[in-house]
MOPAC internal coordinates of N, CA, C and O (Angstrom, degrees):
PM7 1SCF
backbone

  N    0.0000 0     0.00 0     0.00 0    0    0    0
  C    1.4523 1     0.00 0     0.00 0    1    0    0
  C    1.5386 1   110.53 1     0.00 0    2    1    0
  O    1.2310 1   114.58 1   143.93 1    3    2    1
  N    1.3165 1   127.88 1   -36.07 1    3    2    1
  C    1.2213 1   121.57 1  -160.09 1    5    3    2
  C    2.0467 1    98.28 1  -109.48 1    6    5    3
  O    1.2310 1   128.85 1  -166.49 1    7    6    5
  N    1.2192 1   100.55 1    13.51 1    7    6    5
  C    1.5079 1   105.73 1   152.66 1    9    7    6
  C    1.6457 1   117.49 1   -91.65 1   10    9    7
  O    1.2310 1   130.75 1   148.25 1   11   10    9
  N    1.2051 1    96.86 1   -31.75 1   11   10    9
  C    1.4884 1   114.82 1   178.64 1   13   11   10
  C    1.8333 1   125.01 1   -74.78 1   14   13   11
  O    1.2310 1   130.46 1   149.28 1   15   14   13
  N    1.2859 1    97.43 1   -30.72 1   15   14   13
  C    1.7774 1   111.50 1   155.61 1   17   15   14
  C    1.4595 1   110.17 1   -93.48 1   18   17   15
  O    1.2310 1   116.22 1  -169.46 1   19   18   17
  N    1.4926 1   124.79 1    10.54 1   19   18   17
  C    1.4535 1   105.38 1   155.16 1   21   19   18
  C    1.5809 1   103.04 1   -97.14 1   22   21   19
  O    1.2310 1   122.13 1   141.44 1   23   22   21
  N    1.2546 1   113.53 1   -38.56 1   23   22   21
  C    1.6825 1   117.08 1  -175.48 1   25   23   22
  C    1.7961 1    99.80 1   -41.93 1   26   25   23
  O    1.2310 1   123.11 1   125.72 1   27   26   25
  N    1.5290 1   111.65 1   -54.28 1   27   26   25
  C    1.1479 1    98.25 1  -162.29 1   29   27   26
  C    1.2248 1   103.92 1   -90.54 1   30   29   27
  O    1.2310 1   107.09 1  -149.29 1   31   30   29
  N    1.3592 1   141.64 1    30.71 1   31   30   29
  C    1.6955 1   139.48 1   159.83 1   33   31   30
  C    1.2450 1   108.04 1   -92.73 1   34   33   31
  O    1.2310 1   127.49 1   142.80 1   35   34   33
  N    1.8394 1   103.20 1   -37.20 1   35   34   33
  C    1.6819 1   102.24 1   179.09 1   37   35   34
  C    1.5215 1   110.61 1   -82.22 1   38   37   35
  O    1.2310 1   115.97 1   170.54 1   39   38   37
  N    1.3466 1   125.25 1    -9.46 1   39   38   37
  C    1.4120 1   121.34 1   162.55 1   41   39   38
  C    1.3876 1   107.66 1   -79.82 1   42   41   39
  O    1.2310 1   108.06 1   145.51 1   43   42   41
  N    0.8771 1   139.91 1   -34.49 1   43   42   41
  C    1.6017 1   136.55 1  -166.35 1   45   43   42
  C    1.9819 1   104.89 1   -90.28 1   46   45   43
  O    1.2310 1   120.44 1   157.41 1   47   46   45
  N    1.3565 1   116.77 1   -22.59 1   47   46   45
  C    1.0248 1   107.66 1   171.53 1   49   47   46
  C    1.7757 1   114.84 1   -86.29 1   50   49   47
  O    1.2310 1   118.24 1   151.26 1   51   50   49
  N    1.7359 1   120.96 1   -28.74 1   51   50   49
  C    1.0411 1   132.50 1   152.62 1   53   51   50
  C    2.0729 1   116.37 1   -51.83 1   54   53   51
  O    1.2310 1   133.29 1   132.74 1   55   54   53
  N    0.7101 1    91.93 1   -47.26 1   55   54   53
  C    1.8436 1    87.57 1  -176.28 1   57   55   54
  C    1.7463 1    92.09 1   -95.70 1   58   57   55
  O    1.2310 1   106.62 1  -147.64 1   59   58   57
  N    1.1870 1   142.49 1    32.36 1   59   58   57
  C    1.5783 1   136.13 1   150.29 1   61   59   58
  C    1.4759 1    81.45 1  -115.06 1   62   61   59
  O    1.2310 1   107.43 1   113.67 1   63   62   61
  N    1.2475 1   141.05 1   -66.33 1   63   62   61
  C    1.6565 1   138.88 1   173.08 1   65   63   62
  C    2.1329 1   101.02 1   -10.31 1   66   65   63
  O    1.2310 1   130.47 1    98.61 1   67   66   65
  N    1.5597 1    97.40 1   -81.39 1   67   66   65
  C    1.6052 1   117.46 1  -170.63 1   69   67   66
  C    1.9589 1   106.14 1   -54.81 1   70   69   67
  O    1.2310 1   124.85 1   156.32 1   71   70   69
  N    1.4466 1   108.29 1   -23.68 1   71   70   69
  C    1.6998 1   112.32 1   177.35 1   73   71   70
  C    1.4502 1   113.23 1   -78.23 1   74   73   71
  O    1.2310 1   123.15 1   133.03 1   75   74   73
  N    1.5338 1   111.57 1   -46.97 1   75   74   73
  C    1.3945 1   100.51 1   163.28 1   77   75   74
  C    1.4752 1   131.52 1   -42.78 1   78   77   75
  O    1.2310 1   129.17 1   103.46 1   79   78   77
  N    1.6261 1    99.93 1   -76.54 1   79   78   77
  C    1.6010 1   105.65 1   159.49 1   81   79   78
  C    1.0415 1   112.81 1    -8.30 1   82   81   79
  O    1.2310 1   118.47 1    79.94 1   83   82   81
  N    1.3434 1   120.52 1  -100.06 1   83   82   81
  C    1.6822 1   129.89 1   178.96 1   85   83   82
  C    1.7486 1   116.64 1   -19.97 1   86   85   83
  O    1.2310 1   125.30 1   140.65 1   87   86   85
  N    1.3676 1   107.43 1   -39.35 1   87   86   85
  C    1.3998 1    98.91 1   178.80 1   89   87   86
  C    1.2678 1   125.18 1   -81.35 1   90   89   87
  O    1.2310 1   127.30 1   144.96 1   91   90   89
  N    1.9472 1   103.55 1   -35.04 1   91   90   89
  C    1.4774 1   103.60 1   177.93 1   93   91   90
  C    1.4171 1   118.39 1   -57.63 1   94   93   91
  O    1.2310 1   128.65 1   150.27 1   95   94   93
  N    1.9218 1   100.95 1   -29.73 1   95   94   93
  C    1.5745 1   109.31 1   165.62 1   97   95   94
  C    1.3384 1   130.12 1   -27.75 1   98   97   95
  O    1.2310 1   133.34 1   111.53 1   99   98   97
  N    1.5407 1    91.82 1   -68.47 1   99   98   97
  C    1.8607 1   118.89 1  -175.90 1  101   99   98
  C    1.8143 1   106.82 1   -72.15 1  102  101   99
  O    1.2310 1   117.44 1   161.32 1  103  102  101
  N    1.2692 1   122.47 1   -18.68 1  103  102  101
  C    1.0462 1    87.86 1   167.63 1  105  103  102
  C    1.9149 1   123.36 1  -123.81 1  106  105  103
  O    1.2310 1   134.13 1  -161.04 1  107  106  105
  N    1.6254 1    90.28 1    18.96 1  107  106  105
  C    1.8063 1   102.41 1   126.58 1  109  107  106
  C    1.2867 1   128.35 1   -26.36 1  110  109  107
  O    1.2310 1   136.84 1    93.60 1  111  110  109
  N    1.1856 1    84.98 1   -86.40 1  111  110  109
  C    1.5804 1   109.31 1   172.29 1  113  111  110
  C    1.6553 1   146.74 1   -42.44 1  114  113  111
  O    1.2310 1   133.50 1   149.69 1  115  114  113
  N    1.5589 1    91.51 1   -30.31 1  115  114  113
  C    1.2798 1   100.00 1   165.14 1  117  115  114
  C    1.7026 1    93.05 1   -78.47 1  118  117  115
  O    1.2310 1   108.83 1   113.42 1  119  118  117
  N    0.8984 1   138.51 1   -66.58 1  119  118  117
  C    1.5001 1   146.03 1  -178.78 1  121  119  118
  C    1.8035 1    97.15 1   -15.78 1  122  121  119
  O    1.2310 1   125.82 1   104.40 1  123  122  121
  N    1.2275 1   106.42 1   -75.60 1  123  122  121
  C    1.4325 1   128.26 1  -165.20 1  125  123  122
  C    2.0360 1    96.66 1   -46.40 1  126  125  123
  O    1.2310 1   117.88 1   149.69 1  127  126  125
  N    1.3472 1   121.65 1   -30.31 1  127  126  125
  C    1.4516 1   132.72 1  -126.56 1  129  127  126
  C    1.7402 1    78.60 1  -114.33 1  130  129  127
  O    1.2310 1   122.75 1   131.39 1  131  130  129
  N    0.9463 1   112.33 1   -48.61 1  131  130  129
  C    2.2320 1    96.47 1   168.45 1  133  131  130
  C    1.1026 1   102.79 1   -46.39 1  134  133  131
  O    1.2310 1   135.47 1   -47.34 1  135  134  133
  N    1.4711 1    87.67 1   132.66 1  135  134  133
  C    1.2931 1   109.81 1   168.06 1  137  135  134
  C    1.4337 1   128.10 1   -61.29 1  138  137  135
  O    1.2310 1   117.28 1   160.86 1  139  138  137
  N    0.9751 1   122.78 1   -19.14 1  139  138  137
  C    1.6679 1   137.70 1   163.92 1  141  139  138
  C    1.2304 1   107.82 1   -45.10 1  142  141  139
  O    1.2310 1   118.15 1   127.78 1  143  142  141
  N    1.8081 1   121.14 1   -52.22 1  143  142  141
  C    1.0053 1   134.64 1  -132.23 1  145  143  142
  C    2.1009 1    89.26 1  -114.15 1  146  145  143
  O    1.2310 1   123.47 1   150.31 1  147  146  145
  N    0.9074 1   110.95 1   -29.69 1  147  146  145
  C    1.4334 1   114.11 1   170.85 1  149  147  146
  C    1.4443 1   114.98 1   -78.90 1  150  149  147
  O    1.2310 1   119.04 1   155.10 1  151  150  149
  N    1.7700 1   119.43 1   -24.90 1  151  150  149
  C    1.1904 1   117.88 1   157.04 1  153  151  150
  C    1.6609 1   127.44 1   -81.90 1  154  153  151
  O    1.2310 1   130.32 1   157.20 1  155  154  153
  N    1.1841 1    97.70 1   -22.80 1  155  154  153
  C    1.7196 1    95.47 1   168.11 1  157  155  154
  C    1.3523 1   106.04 1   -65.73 1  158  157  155
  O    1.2310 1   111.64 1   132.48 1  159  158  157
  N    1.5357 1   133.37 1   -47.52 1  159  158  157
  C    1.3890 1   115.59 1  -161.37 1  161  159  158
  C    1.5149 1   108.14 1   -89.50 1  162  161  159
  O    1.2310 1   119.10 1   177.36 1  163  162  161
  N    0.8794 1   119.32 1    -2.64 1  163  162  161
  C    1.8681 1   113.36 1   166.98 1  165  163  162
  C    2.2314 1    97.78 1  -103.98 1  166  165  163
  O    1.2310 1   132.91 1  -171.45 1  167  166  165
  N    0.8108 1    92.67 1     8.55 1  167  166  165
  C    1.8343 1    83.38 1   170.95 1  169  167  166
  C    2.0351 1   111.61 1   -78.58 1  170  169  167
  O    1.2310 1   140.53 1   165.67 1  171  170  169
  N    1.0841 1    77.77 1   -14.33 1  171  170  169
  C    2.0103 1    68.95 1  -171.14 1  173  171  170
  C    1.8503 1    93.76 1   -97.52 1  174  173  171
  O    1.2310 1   132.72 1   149.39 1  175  174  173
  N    1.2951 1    93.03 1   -30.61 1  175  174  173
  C    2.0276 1    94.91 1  -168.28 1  177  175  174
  C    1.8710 1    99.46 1   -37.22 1  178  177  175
  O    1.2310 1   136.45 1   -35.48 1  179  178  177
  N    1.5299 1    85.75 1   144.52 1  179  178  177
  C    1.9685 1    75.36 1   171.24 1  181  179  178
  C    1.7685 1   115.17 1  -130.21 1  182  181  179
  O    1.2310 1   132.31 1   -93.74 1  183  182  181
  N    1.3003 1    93.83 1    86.26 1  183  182  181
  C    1.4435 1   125.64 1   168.00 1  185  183  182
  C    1.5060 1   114.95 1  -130.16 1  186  185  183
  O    1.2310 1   121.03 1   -27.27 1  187  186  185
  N    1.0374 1   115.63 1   152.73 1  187  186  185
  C    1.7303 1   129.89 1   147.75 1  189  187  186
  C    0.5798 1   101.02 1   -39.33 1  190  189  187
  O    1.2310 1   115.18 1   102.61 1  191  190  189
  N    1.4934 1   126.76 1   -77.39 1  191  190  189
  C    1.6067 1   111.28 1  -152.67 1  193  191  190
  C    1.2267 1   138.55 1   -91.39 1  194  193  191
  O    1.2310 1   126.99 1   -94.68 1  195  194  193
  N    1.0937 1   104.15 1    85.32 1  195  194  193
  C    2.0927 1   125.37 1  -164.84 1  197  195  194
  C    1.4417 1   103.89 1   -68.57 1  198  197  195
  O    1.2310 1   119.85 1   133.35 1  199  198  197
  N    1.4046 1   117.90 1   -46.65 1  199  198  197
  C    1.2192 1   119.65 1  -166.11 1  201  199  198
  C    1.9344 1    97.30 1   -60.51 1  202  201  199
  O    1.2310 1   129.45 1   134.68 1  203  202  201
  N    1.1056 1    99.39 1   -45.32 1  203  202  201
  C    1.6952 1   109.03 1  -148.42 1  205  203  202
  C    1.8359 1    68.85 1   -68.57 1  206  205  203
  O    1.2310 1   108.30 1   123.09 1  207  206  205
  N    0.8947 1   139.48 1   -56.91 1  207  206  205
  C    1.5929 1   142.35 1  -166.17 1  209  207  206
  C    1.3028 1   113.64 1   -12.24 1  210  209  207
  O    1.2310 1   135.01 1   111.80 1  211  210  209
  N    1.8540 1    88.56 1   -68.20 1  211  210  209
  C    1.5467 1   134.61 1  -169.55 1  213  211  210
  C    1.9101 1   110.69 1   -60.30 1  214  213  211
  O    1.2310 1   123.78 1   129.02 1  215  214  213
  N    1.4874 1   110.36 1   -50.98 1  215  214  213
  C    0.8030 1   115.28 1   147.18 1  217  215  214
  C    1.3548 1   136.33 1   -15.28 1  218  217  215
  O    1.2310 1   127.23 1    89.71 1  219  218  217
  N    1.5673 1   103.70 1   -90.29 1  219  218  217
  C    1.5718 1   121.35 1   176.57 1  221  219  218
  C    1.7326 1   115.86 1   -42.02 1  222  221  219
  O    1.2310 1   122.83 1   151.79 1  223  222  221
  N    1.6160 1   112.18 1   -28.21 1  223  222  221
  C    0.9251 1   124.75 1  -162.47 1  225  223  222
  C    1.9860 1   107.55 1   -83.72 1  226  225  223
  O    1.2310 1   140.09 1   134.72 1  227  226  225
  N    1.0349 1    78.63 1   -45.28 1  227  226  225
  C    1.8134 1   105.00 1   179.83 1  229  227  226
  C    1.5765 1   103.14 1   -47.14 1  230  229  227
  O    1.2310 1   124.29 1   127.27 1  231  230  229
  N    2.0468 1   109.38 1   -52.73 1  231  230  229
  C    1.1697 1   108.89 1   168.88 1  233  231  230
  C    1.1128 1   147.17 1    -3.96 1  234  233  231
  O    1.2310 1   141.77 1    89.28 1  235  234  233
  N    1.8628 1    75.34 1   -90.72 1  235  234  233
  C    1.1759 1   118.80 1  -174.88 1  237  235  234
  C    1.5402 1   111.03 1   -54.71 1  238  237  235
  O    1.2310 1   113.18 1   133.25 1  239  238  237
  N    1.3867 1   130.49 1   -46.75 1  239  238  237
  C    1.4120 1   133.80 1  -172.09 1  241  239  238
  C    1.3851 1    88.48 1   -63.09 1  242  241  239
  O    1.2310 1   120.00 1   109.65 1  243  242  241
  N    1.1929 1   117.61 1   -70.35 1  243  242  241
  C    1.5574 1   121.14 1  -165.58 1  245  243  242
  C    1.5761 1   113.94 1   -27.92 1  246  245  243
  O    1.2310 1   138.83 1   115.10 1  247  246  245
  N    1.0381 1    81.11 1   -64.90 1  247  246  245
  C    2.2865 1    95.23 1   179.95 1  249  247  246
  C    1.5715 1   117.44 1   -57.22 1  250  249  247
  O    1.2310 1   125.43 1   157.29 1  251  250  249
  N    1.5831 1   107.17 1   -22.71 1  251  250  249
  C    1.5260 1   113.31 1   171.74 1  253  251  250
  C    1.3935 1   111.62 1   -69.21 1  254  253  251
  O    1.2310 1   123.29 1   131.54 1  255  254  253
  N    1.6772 1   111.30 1   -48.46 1  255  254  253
  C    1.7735 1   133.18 1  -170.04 1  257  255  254
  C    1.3243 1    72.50 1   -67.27 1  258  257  255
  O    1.2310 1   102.17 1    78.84 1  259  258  257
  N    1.6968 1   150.22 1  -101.16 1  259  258  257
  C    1.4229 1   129.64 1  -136.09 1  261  259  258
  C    1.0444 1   101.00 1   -43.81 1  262  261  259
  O    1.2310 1   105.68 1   116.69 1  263  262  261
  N    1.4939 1   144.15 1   -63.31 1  263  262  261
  C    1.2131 1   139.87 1  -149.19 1  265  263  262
  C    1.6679 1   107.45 1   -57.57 1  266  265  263
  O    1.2310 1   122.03 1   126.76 1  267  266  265
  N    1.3238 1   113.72 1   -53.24 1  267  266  265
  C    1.2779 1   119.25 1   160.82 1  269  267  266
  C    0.8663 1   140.05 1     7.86 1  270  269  267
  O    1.2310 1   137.88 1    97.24 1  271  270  269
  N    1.3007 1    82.96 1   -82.76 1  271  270  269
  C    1.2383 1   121.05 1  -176.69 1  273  271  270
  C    1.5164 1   131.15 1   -67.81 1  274  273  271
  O    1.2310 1   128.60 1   143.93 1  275  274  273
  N    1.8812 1   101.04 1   -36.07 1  275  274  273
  C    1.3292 1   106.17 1   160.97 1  277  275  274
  C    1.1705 1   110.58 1   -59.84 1  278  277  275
  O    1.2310 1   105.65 1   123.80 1  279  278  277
  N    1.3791 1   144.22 1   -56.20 1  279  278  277
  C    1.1655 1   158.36 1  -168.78 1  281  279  278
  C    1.5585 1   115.64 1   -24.94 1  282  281  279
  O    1.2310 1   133.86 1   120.23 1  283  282  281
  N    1.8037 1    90.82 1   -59.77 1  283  282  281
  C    1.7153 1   100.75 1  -167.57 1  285  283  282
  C    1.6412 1    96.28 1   -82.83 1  286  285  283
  O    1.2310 1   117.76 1   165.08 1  287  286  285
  N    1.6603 1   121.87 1   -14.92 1  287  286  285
  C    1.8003 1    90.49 1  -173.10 1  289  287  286
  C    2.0573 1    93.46 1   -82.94 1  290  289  287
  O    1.2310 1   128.50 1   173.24 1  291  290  289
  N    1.3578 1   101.23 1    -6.76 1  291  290  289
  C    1.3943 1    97.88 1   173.42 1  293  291  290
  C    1.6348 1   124.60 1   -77.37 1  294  293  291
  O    1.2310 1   120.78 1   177.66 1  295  294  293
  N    1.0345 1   116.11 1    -2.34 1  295  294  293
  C    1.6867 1   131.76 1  -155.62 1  297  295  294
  C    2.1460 1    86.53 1  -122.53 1  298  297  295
  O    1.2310 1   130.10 1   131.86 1  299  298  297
  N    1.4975 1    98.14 1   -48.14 1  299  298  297
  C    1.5531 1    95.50 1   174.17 1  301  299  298
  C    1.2219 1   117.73 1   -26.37 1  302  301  299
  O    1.2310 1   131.44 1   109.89 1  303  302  301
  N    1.8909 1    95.53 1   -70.11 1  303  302  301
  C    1.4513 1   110.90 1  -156.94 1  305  303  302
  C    1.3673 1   114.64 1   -76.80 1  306  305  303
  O    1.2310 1   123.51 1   160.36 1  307  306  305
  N    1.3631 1   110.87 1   -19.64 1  307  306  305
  C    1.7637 1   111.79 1   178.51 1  309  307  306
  C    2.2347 1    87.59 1   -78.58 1  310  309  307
  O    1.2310 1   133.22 1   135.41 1  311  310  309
  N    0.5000 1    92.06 1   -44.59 1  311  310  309
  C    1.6967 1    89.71 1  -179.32 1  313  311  310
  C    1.5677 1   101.22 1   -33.53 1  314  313  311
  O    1.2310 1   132.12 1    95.08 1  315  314  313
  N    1.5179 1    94.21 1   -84.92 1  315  314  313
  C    1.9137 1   110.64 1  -177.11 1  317  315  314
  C    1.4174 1    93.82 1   -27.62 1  318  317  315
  O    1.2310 1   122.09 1   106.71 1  319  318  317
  N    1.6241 1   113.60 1   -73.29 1  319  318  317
  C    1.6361 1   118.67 1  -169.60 1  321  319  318
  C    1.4514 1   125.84 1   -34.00 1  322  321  319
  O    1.2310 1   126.70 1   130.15 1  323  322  321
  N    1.4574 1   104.71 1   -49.85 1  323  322  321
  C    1.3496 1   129.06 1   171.51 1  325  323  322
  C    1.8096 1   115.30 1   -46.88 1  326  325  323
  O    1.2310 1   126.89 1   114.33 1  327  326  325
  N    1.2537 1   104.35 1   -65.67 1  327  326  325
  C    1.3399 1   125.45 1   160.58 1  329  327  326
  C    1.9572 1   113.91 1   -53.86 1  330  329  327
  O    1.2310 1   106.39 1  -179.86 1  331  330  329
  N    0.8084 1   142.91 1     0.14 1  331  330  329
  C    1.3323 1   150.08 1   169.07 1  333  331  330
  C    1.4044 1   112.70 1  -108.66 1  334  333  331
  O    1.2310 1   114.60 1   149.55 1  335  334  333
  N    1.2407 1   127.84 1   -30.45 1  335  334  333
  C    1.1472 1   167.78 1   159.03 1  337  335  334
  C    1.4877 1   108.12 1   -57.54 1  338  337  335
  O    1.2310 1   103.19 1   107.49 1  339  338  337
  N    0.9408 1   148.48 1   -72.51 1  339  338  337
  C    1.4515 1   154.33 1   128.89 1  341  339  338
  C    1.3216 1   129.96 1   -12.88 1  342  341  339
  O    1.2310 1   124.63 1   116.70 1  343  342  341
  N    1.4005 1   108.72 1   -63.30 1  343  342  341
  C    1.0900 1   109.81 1   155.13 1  345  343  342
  C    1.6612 1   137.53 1   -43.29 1  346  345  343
  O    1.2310 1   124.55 1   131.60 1  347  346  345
  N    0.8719 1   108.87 1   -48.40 1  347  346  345
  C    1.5966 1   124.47 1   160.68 1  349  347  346
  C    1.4902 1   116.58 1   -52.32 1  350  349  347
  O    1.2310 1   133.40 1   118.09 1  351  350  349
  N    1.3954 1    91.71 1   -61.91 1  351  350  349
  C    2.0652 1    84.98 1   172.40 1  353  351  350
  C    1.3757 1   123.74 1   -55.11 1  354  353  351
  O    1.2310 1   125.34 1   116.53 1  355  354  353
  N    1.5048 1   107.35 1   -63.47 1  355  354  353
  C    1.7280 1   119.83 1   162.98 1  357  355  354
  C    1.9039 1    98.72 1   -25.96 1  358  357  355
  O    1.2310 1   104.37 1   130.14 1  359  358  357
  N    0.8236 1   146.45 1   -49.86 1  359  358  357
  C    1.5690 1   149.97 1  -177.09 1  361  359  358
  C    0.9624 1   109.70 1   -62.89 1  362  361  359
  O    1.2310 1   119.93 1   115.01 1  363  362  361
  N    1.7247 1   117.74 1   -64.99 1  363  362  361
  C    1.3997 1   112.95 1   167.19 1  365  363  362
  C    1.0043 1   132.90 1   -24.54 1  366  365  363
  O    1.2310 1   127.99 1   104.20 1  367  366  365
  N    1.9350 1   102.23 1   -75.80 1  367  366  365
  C    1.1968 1   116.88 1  -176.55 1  369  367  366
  C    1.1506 1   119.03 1   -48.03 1  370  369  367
  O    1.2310 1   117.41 1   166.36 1  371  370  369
  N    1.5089 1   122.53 1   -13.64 1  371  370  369
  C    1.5443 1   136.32 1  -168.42 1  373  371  370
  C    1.3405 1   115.56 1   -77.88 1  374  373  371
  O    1.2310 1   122.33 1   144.26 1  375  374  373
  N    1.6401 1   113.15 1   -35.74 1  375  374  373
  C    1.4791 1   129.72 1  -154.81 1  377  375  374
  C    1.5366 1    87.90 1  -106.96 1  378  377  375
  O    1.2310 1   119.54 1   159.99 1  379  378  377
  N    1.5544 1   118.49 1   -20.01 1  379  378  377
  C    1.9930 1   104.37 1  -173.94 1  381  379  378
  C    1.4720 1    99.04 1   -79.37 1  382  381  379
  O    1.2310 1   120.55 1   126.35 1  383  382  381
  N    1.8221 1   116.55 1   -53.65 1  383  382  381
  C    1.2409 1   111.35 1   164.85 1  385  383  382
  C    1.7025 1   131.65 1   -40.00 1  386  385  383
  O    1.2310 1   117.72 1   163.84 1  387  386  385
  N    1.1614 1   121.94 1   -16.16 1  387  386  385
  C    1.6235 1   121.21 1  -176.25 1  389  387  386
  C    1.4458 1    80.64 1   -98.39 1  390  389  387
  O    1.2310 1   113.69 1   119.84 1  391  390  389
  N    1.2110 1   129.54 1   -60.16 1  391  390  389
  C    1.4674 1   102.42 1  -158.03 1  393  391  390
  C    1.4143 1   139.60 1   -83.64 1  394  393  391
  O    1.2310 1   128.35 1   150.49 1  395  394  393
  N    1.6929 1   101.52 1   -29.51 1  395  394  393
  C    1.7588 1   112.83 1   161.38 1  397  395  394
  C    1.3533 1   112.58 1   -72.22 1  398  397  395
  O    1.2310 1   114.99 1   149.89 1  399  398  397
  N    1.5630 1   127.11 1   -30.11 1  399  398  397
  C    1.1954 1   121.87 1  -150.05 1  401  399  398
  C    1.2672 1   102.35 1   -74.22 1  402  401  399
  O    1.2310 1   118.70 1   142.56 1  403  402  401
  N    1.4333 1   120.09 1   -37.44 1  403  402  401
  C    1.7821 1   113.03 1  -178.63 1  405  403  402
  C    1.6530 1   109.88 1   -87.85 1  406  405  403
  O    1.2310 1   122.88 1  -172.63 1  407  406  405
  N    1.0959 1   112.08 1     7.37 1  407  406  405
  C    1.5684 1   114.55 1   167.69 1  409  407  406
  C    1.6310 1   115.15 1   -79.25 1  410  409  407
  O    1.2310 1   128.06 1   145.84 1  411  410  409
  N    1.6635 1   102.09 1   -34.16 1  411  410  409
  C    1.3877 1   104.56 1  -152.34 1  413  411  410
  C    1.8487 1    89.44 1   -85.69 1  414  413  411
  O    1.2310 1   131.07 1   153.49 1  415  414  413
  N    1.2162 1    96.24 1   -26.51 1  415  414  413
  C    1.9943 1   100.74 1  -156.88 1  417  415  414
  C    1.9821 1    78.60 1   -76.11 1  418  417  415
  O    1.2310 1   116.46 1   135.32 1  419  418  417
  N    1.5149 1   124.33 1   -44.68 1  419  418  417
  C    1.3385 1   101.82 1   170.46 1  421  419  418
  C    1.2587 1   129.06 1   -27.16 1  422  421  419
  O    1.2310 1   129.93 1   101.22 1  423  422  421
  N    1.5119 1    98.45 1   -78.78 1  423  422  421
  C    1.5303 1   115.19 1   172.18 1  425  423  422
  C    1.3054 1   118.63 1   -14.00 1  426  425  423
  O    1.2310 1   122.64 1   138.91 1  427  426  425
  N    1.4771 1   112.55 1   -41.09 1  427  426  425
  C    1.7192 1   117.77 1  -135.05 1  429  427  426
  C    1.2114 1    95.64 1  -110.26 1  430  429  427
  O    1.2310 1   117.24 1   145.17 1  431  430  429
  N    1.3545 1   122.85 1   -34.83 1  431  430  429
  C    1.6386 1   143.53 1   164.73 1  433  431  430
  C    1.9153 1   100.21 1   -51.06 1  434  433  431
  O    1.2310 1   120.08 1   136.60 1  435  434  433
  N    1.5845 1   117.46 1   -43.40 1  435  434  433
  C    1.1993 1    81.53 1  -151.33 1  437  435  434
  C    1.9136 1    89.71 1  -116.78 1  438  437  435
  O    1.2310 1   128.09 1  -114.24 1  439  438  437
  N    1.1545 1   102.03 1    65.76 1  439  438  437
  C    1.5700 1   114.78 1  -160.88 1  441  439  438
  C    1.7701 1   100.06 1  -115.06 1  442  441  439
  O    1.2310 1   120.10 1   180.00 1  443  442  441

């Protein structure tokens, strides 16, 4: 049991690890997603067509932030889960220790 509440501490500290990420990601992105900032990086390109540039660019951020975004309410809910999940074992493990543990030190006491 208490291998089993480390698995899920080192998963829950790994998927809060992968949630950050994702956010520092997304809010890249909003950064990247001003328009200021979508016109600075198509200002040097050397084509006509800046707008269509700007555009493509706008997309592209956009479709990354959804993805994102799915990502972290997906990383959320395994989190919460994870954490419910944990919780329960941590209990377990709580109630095997109260009840074998003074059986075994009996045992061992009267050996």
């Amino acid at each position: 049991m208490e291998a089993r509440v480390q698995a899920l501490q080192k998963s829950q500290i790994d998927l809060t690890q992968k949630l950050n990420a994702v956010r520092s990601k997304l809010a890249q992105i909003e950064i990247d997603l001003r328009p200021r900032n979508i016109n600075n990086s198509t200002t040097y390109a050397a084509t006509t067509e800046t707008e269509e540039l700007r555009e493509n660019a706008r997309q592209k951020f956009e479709r990354e932030r959804a993805s994102l975004s799915q990502l972290e309410n997906q990383i959320n809910s395994n989190l919460a889960e994870t954490g419910a999940v944990l919780r329960d074992a941590q209990a377990t493990a709580e109630r095997l220790r109260r009840t074998f543990l003074p059986q075994i030190e009996r045992e061992l006491y009267e050996q």
